[in-house]
PASEBA-1860 file (N, C-alpha, C; in nm, 3 decimals):
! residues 254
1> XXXXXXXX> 4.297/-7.629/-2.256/4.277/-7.670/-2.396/4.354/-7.799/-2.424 ~ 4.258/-7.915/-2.498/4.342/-8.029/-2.477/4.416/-8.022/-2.611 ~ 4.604/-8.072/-2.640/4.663/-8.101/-2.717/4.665/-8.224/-2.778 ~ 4.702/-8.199/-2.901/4.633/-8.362/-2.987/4.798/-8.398/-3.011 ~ 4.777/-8.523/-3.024/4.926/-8.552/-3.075/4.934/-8.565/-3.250 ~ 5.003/-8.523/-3.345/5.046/-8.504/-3.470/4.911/-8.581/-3.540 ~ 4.898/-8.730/-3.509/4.783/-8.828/-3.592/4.653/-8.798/-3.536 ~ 4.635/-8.754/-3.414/4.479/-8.734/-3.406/4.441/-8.581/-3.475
9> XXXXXXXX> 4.588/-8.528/-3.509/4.557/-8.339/-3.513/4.502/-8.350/-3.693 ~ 4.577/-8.484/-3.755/4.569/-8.498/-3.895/4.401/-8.536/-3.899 ~ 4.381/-8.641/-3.812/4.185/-8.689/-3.838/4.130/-8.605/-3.786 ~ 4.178/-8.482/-3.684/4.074/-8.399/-3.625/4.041/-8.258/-3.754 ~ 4.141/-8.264/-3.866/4.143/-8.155/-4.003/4.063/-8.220/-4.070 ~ 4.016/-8.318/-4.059/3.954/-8.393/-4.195/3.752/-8.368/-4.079 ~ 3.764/-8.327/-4.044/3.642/-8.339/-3.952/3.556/-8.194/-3.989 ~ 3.449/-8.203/-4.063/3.387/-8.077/-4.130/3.326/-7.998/-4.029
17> XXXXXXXX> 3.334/-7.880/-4.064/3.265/-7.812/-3.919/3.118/-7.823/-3.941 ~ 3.051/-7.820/-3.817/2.952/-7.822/-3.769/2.863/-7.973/-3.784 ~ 2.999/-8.103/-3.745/2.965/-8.140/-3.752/2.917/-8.255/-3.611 ~ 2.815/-8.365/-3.681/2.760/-8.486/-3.531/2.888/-8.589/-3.562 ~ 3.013/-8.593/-3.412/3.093/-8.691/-3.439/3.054/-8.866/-3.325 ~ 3.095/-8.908/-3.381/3.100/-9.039/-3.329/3.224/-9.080/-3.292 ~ 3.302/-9.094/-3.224/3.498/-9.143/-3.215/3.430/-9.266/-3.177 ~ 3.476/-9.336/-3.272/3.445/-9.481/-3.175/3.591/-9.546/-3.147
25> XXXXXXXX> 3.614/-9.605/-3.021/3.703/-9.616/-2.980/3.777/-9.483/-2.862 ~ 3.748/-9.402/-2.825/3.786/-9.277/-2.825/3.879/-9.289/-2.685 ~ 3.896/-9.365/-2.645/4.009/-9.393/-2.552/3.974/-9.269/-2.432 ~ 4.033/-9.162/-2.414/4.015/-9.071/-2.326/3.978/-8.942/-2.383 ~ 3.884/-8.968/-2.494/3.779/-8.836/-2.542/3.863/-8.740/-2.594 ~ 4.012/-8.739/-2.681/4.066/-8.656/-2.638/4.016/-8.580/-2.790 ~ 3.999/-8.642/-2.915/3.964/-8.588/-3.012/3.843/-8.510/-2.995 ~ 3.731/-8.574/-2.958/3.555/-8.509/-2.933/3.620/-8.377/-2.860
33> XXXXXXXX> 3.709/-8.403/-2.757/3.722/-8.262/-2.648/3.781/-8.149/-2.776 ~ 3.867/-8.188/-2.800/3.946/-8.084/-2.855/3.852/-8.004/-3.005 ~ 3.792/-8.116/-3.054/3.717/-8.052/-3.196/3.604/-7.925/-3.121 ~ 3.564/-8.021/-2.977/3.427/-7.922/-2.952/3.512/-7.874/-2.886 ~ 3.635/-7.773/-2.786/3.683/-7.703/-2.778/3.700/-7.528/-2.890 ~ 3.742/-7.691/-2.982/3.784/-7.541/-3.100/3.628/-7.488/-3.186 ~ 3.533/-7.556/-3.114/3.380/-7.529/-3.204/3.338/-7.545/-3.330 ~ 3.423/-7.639/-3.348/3.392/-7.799/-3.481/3.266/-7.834/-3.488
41> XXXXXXXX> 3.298/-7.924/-3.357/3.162/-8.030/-3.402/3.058/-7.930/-3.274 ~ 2.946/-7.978/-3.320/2.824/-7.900/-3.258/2.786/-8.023/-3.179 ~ 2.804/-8.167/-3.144/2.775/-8.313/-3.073/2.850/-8.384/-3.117 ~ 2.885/-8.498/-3.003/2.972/-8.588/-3.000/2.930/-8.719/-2.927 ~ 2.915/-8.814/-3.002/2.936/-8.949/-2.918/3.072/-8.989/-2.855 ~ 3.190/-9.005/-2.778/3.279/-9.082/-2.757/3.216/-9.231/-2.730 ~ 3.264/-9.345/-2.810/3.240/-9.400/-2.747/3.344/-9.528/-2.720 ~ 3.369/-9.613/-2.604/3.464/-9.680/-2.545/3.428/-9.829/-2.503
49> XXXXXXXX> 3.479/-9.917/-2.552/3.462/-10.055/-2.477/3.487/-10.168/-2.361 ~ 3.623/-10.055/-2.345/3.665/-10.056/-2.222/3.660/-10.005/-2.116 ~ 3.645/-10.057/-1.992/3.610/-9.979/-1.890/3.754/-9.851/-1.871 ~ 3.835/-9.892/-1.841/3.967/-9.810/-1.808/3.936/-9.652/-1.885 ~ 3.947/-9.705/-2.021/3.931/-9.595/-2.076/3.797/-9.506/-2.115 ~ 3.688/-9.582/-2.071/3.552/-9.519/-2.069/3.560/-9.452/-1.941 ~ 3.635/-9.497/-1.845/3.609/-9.439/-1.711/3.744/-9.250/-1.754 ~ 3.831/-9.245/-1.824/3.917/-9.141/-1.876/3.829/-9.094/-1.940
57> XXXXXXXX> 3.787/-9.156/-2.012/3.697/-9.015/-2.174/3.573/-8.953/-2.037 ~ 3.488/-9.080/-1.987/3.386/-8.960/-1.841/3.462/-8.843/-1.799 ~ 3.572/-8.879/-1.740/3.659/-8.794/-1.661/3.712/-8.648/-1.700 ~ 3.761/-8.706/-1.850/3.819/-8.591/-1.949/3.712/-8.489/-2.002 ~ 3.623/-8.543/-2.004/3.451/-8.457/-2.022/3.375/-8.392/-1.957 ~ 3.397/-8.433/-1.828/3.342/-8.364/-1.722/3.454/-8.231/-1.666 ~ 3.571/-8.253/-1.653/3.713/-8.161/-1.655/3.689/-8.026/-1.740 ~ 3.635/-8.080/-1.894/3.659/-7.984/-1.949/3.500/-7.905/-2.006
65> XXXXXXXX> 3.419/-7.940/-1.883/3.309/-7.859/-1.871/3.215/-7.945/-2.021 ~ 3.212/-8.044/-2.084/3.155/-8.035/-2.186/3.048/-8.143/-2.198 ~ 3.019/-8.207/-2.123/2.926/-8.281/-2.091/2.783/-8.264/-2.169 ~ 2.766/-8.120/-2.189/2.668/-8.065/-2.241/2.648/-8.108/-2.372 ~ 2.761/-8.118/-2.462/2.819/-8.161/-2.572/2.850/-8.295/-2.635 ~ 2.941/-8.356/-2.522/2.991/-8.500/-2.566/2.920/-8.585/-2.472 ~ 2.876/-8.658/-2.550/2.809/-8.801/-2.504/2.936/-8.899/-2.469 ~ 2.976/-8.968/-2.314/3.086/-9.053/-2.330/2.896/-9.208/-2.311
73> XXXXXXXX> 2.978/-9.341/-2.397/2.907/-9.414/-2.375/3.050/-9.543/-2.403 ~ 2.974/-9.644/-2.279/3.028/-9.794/-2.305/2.927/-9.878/-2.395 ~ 3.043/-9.916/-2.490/2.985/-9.993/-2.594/3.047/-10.065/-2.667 ~ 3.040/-10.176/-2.750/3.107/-10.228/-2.891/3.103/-10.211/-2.989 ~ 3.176/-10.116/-3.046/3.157/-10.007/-3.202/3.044/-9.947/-3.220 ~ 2.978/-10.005/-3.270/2.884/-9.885/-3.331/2.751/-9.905/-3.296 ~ 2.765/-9.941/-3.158/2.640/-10.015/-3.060/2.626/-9.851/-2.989 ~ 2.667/-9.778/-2.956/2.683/-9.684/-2.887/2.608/-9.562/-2.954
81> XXXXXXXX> 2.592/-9.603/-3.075/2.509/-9.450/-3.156/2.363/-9.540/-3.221 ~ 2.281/-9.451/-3.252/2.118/-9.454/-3.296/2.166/-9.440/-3.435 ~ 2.078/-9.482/-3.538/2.123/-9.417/-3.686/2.018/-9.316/-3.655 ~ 2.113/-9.212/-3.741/2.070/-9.091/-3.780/2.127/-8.975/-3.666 ~ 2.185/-9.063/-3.564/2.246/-8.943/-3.459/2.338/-8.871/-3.489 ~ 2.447/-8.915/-3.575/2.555/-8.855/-3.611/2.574/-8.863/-3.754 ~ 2.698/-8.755/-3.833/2.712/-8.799/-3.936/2.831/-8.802/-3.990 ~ 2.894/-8.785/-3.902/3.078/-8.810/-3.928/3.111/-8.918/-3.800
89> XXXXXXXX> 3.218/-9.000/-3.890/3.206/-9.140/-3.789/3.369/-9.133/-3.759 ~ 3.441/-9.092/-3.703/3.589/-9.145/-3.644/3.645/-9.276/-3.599 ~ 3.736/-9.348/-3.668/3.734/-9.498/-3.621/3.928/-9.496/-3.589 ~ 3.939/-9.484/-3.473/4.150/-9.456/-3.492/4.212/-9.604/-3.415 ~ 4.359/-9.623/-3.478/4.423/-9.687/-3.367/4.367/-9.850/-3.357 ~ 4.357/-9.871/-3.423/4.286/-10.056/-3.389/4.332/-10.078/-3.536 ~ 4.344/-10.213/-3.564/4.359/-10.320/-3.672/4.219/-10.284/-3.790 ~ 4.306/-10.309/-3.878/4.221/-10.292/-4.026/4.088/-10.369/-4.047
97> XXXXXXXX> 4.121/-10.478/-4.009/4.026/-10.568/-4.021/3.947/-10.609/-3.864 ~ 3.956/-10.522/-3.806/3.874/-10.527/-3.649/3.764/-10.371/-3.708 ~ 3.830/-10.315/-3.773/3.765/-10.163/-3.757/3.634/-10.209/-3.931 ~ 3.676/-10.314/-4.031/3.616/-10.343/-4.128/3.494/-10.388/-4.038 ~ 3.523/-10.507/-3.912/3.482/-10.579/-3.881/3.334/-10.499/-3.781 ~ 3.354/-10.387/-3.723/3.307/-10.279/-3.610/3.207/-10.241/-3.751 ~ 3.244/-10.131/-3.845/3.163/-10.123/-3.978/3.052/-10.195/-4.043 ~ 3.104/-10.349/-4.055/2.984/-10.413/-4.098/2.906/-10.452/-3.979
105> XXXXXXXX> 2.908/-10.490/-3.889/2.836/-10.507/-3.736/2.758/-10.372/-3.745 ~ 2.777/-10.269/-3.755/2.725/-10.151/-3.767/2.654/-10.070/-3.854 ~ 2.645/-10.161/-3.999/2.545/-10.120/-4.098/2.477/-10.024/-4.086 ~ 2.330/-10.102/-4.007/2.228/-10.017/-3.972/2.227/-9.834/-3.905 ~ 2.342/-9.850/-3.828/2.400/-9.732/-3.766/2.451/-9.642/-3.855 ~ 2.458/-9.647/-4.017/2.515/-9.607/-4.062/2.443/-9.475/-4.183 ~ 2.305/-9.478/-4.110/2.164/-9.402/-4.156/2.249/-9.268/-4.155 ~ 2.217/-9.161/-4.220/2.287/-9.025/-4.221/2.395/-9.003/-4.200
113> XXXXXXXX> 2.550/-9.068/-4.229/2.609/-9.084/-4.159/2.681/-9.001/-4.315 ~ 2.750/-8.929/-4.332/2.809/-8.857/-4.476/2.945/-8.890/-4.476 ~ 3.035/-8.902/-4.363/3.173/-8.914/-4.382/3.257/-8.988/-4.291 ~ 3.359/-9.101/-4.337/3.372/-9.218/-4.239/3.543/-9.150/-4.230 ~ 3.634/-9.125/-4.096/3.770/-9.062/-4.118/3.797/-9.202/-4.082 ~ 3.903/-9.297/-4.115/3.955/-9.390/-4.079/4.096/-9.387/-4.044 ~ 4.160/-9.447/-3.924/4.320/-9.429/-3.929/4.323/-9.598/-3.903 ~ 4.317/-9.702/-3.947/4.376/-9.820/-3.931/4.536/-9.845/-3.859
121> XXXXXXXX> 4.563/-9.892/-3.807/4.718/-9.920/-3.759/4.800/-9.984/-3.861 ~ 4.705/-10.124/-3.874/4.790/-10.241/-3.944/4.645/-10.249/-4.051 ~ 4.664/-10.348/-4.180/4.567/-10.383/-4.234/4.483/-10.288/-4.312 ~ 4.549/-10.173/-4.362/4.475/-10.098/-4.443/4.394/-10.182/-4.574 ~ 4.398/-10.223/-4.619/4.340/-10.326/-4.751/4.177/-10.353/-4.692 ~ 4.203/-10.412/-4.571/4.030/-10.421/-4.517/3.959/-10.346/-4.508 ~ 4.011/-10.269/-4.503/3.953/-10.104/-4.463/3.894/-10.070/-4.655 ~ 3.964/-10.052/-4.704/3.944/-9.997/-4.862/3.824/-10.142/-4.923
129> XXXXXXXX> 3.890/-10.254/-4.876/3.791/-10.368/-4.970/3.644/-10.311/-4.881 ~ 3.653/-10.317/-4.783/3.516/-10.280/-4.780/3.449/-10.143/-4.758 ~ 3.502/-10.075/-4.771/3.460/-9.952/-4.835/3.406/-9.953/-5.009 ~ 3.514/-10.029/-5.040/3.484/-10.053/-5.227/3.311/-10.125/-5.242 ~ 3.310/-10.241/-5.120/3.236/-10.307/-5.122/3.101/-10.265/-5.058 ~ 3.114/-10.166/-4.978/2.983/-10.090/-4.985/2.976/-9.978/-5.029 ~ 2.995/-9.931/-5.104/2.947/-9.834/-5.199/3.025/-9.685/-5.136 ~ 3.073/-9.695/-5.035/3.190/-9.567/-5.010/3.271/-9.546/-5.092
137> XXXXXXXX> 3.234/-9.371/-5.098/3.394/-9.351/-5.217/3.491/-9.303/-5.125 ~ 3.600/-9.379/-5.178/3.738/-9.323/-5.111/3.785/-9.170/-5.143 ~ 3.797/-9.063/-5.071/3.811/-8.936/-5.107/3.928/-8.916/-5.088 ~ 4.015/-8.973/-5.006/4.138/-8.935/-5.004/4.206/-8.997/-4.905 ~ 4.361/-9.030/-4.923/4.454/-9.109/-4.784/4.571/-9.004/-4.797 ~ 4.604/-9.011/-4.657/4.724/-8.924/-4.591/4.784/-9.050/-4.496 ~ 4.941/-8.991/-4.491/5.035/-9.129/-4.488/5.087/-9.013/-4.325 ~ 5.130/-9.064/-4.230/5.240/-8.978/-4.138/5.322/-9.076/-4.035
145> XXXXXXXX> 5.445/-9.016/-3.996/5.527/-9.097/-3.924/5.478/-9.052/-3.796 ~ 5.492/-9.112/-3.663/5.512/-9.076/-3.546/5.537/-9.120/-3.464 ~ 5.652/-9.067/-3.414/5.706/-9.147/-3.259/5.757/-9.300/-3.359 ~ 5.834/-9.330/-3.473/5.856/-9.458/-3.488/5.759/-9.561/-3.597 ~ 5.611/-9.526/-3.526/5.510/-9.579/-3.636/5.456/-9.469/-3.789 ~ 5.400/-9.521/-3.811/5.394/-9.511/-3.957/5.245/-9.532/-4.000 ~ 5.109/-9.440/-4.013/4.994/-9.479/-4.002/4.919/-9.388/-4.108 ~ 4.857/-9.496/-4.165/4.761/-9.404/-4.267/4.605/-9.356/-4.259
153> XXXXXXXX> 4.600/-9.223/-4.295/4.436/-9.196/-4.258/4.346/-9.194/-4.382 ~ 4.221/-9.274/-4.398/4.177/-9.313/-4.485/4.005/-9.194/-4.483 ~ 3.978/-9.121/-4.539/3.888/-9.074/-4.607/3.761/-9.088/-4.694 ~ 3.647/-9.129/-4.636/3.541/-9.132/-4.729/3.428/-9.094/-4.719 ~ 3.317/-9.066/-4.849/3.198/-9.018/-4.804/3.117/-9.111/-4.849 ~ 2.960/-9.078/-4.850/2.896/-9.163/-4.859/2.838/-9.172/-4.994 ~ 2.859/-9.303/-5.091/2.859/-9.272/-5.221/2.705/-9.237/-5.253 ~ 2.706/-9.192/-5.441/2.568/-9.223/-5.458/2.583/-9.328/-5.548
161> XXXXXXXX> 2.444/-9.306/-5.670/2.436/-9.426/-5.798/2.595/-9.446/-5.826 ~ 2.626/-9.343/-5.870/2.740/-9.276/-5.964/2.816/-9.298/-5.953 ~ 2.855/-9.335/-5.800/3.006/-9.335/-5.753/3.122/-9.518/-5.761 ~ 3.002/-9.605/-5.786/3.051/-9.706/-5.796/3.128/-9.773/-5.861 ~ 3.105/-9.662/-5.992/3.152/-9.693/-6.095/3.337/-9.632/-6.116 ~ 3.293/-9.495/-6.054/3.404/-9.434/-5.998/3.518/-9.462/-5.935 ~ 3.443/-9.555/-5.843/3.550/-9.611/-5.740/3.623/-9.770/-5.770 ~ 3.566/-9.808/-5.847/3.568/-9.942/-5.946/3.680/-9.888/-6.010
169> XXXXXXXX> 3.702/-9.765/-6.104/3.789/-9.724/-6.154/3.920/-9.699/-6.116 ~ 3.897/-9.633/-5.961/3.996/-9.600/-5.875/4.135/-9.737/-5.853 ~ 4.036/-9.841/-5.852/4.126/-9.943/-5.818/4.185/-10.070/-5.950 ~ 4.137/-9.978/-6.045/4.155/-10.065/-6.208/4.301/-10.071/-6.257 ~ 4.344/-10.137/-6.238/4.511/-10.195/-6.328/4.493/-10.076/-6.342 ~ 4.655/-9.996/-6.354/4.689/-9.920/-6.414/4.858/-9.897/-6.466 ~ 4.907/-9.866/-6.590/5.027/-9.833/-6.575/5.084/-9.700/-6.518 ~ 5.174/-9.736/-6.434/5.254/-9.611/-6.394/5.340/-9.548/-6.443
177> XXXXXXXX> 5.409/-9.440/-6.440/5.461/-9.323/-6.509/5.599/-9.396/-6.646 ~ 5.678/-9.539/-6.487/5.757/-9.545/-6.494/5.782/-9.701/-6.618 ~ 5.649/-9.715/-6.650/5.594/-9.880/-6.755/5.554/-9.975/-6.675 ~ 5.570/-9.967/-6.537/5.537/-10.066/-6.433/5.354/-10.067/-6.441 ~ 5.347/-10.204/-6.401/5.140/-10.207/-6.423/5.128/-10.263/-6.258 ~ 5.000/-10.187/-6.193/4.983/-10.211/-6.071/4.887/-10.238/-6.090 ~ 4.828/-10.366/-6.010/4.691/-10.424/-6.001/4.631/-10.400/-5.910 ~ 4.529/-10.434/-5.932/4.407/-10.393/-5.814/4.414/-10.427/-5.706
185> XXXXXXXX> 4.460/-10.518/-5.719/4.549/-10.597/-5.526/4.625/-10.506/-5.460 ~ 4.731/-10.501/-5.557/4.894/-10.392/-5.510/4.781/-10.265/-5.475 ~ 4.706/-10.205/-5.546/4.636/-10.069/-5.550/4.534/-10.066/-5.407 ~ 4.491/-10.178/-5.388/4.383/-10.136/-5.255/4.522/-10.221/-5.108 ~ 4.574/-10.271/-5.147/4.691/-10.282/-5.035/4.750/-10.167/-5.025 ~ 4.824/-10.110/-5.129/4.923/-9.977/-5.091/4.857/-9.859/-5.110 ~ 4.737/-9.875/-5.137/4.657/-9.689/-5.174/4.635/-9.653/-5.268 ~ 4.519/-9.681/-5.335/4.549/-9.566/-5.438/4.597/-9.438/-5.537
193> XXXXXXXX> 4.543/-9.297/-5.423/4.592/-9.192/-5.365/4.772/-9.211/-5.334 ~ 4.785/-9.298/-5.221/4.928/-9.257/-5.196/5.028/-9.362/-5.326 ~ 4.979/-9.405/-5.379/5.038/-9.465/-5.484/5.066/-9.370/-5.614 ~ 4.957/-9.269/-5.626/5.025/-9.128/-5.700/5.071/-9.080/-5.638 ~ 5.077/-9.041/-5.518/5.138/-8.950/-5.431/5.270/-8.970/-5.409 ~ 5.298/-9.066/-5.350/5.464/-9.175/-5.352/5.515/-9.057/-5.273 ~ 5.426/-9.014/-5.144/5.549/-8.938/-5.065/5.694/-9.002/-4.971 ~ 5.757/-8.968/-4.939/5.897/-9.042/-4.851/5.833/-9.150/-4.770
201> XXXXXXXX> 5.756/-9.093/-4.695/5.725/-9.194/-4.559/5.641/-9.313/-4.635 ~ 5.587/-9.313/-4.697/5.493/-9.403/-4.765/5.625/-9.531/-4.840 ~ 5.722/-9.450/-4.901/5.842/-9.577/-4.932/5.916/-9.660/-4.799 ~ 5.899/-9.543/-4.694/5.958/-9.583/-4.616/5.899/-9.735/-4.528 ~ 5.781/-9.692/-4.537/5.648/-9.796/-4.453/5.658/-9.958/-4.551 ~ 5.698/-9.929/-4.685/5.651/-10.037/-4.800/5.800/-10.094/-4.762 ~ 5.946/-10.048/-4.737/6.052/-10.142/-4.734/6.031/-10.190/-4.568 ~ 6.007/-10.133/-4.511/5.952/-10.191/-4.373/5.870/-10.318/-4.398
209> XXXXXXXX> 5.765/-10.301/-4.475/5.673/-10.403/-4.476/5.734/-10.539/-4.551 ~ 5.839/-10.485/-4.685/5.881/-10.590/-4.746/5.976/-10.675/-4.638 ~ 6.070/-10.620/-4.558/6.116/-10.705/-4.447/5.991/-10.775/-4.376 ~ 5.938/-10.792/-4.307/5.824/-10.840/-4.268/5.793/-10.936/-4.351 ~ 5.770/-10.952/-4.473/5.711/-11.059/-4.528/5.804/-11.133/-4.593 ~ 5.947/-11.083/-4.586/6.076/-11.140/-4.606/6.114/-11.278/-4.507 ~ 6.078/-11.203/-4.363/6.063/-11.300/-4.248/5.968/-11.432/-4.253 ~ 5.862/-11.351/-4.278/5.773/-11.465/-4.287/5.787/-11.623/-4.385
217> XXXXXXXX> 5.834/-11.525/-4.570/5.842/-11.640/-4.626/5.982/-11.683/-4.609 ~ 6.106/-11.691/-4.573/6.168/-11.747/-4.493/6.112/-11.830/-4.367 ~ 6.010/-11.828/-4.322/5.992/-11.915/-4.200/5.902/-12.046/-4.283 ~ 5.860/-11.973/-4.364/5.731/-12.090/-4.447/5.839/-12.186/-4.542 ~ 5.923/-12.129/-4.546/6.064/-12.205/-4.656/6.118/-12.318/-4.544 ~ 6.129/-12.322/-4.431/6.149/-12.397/-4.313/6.055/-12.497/-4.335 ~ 5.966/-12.525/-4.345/5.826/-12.649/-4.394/5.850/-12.709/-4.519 ~ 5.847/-12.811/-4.546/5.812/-12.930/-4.631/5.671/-12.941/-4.677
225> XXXXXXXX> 5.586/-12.877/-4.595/5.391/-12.887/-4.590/5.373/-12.807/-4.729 ~ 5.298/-12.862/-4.879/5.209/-12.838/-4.931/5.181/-12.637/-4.950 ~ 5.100/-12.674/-4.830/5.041/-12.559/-4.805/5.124/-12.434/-4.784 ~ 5.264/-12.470/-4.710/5.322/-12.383/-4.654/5.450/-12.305/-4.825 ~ 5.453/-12.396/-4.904/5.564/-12.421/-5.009/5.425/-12.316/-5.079 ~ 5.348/-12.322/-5.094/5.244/-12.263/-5.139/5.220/-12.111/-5.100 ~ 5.187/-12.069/-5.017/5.209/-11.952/-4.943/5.321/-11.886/-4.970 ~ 5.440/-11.956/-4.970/5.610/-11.906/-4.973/5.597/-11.834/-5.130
233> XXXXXXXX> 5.549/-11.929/-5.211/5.494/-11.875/-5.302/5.443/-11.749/-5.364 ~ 5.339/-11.743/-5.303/5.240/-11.657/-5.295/5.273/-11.528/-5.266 ~ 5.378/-11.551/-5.124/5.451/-11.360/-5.079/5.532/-11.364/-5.141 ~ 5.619/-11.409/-5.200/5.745/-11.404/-5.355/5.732/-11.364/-5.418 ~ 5.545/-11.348/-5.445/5.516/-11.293/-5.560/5.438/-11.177/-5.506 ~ 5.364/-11.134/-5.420/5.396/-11.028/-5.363/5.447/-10.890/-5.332 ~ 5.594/-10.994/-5.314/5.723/-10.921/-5.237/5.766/-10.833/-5.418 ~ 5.761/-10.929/-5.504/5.842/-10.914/-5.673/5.747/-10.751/-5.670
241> XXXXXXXX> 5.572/-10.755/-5.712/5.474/-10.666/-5.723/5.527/-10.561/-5.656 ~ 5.533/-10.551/-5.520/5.596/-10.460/-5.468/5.695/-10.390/-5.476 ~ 5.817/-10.413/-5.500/5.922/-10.387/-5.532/5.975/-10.319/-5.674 ~ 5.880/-10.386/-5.739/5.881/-10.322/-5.871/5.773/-10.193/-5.875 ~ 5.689/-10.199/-5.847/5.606/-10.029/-5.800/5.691/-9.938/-5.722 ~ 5.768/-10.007/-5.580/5.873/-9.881/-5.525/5.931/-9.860/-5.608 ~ 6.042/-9.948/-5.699/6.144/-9.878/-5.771/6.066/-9.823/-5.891 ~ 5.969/-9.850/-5.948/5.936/-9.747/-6.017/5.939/-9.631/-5.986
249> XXXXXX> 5.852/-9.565/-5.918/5.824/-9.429/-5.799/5.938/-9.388/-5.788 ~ 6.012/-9.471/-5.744/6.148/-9.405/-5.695/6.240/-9.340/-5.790 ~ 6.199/-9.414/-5.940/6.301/-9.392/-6.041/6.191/-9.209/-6.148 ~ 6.090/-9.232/-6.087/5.992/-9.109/-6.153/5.954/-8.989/-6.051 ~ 6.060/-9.005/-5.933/6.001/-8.975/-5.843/6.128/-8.789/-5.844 ~ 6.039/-8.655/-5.873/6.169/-8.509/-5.893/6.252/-8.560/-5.753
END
């Protein structure tokens, strides 16, 4: 029986039973194995772009008798499935804006498809703008630490008329508990969801990040360039947005 590690065990709960999965990316099949192990999903695409690890997910599939079940295929995102083959799509472990990028390349693929689990690494914002931007409603984000990193899993289904309006809402200025006003920027950068939620690890990930862009506009403060005095700018103000939403949370937070 294959063991998941803590973040695939979190996207493998969000996976409805009986359902057609797609892992794209699936490295060494280990999610497809384990869901159709536990008699989740009823079919599975893995699919892999790399040889190394397309040649592991074959391997790991054939090992665990399931071949019958999981489809392993080499491919580039969402080249690997037919529309209408599947209808839960798994996307883990890659950049926000590589996995936005796999999504829109993949449109068409996206025929019957009811529920997208997303775990982005870096770049969650790409992930939500275009979800907002095609008509996915965001159903829900879960935040978890592991091993050091810090990764959020993003949730959605497939909207209808109705939902646009909904989700338009989701990301509308709002004031928080504490008089602080978060904009629609701050809101599809830091989450919606985990922006009510304001669990530990989620503060923890946002002062992480504010170092990071601490670095940066310090390096852009090094330039004389226009452009760069501009930018320095730009994360200052940022960095201010931010900071004032943590310490809100923090100050409303039992």
């Amino acid at each position: 029986m294959v063991k998941l590690s803590k973040r695939l065990q979190m996207i493998a709960e969000r996976v409805p039973a009986g359902s057609k999965l797609a892992d794209i990316g699936s490295d060494h099949a280990l999610l497809p194995t384990y869901l159709a192990q536990q008699g989740v999903i009823v079919f599975a695409v893995a699919g892999e772009v790399n040889p190394g690890p397309f040649e592991a997910a074959t391997r790991q599939v054939l090992e665990c008798g399931l071949s019958q079940k999981i489809s392993v295929r080499s491919g580039d995102g969402l080249a690997v499935i037919e529309p209408g083959e599947v209808n839960v799509i798994t996307i883990a472990g890659m950049g926000g804006s590589l996995m936005a990028s796999i999504l829109e390349a993949g449109k068409g693929k996206l025929e019957g498809v009811t529920h997208l689990i997303l775990q982005p690494n870096v770049g969650e914002d790409h992930v939500r703008r275009w979800l907002l931007a095609e008509g996915w409603k965001l159903d829900a984000e879960a935040i978890l630490e592991e091993d050091g990193k810090i990764y959020e899993i993003l949730t959605a289904t497939a909207g209808t008329t109705g939902d646009k309006s909904s989700q338009e809402a989701l990301y509308a200025e709002r004031v928080l508990p504490g008089g602080v006003t978060v904009t629609k920027e701050r809101l599809l950068q830091m989450g919606p969801y985990l922006v009510e939620e304001a669990p530990e690890v989620w503060f923890a990930k946002w002062e992480s990040e504010l170092k990071k862009l601490a670095m940066i506009e310090g390096q852009l403060k090094l330039s004389t360039a226009e452009a760069s005095t501009a930018k320095a700018a730009q994360i200052a103000q940022e960095m201010k947005e931010i900071k004032e939403v943590i310490a809100c949370l923090q100050k409303v937070k039992p």
